[in-house]
C-alpha angles and dihedrals in degrees: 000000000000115000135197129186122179132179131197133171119242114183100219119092129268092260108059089040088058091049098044081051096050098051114099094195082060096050099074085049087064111016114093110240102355119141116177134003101213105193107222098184148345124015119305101258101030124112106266094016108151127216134182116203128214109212129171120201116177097338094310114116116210133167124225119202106219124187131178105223100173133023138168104190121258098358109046139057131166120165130180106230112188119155129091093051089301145104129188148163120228124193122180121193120196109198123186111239146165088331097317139043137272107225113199119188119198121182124185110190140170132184119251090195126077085230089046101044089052097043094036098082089044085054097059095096089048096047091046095055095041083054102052090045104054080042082055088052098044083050095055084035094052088037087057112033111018124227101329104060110209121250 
């Protein structure tokens, strides 16, 4: 099951990360490919909320469920994804520190497809760099704009 965990600094507080990365309306500002974050049910943040989103790779649309199923606020995040011939789990940590706060992602994927569970472990190197750059986005985003992203 391949895992990959990333960490960048972003000097703004806890608080407004975990804000900017619980907008909806932000995620399609950071998240490669991502077109649209329908909300299913409850309210974005708040432990079983369901989302469907919306991505688009190469011309191919796909949707990914995505649940939060833990959260200490401000500093914890874990979500269920499945869809696409995947499931993984993300956690996200938010860590105070020197005037800002230190964001780790770690996701822990397999495939549920016969095609997605052979390519997935040839993709880790793809998946890791995607995700630090959308993290490196949703840095200079939060940076700039605090926790509501324009547009």
């Amino acid at each position: 099951m391949p895992t990959i965990e990333t960490t960048v600094f972003i000097a703004r507080p806890p608080e407004i990360v975990a804000d900017a990365f619980l907008d909806p309306a932000n995620a399609v500002c950071w998240t490669t490919d991502l077109e649209r974050f329908e909300i299913i049910s409850r309210t974005p943040g708040e432990v079983g909320s369901v989302a469907h989103l919306h991505y688009r790779q190469h011309g191919r649309p796909y949707v990914l469920v995505d649940v939060l199923e833990e959260m200490v606020p401000h500093q914890y995040f874990r979500s269920r994804v499945e869809g696409g011939g995947l499931k993984a789990e993300v956690e996200t940590w938010l860590r105070s520190k020197n005037d800002g706060t230190a964001v780790t992602v770690r996701w822990v994927g397999s495939g549920t497809a016969f095609l997605t569970r052979f390519l997935l472990p040839f993709l880790r190197g793809a998946i890791r760099r995607r995700t630090r750059s959308d993290l490196e986005r949703f840095k200079s985003l939060v940076e700039t704009h605090g926790a509501h992203f324009p547009g």
